[in-house]
Phi, psi and omega in degrees: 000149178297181146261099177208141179284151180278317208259277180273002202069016149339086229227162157273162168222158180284150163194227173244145149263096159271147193243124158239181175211154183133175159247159176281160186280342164304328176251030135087029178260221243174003169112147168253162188218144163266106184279338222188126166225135148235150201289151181210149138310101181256113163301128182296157170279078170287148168227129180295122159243097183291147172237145152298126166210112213017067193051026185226155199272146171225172197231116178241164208243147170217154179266138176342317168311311181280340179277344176277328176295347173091001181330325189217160180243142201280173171239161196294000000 
């Protein structure tokens, strides 16, 4: 199975780790500097569901969002 939501297509996406260095000028340093960027992944909050899904029970991954929304009905 992906990391993909069934219902929306919720996939990862990519983004950065800034590494800085420095104190902030708010707590009275001279400024933070960026030391660094590495590529890092933000994963969906997928959950193994058995579902009904045109009556037949299926055990599918959905991301959290759609299950507090009610999107699929679990099956018993």
């Amino acid at each position: 199975m992906s990391k993909e939501c069934y219902i929306c297509k919720k996939k990862p996406v990519t983004g950065n780790t800034v590494a800085r260095r420095g104190m902030a000028k708010s707590k009275g340093g001279v400024g933070q500097r960026i030391t660094g960027r590495t590529l890092r992944r933000f994963l969906p909050n997928l959950q193994p569901v058995n579902a009904l899904i045109d009556g037949k029970k299926m055990k599918v991954r959905v991301c959290a969002k759609c299950l507090k929304a009610g999107k699929i009905t679990k099956a018993a």
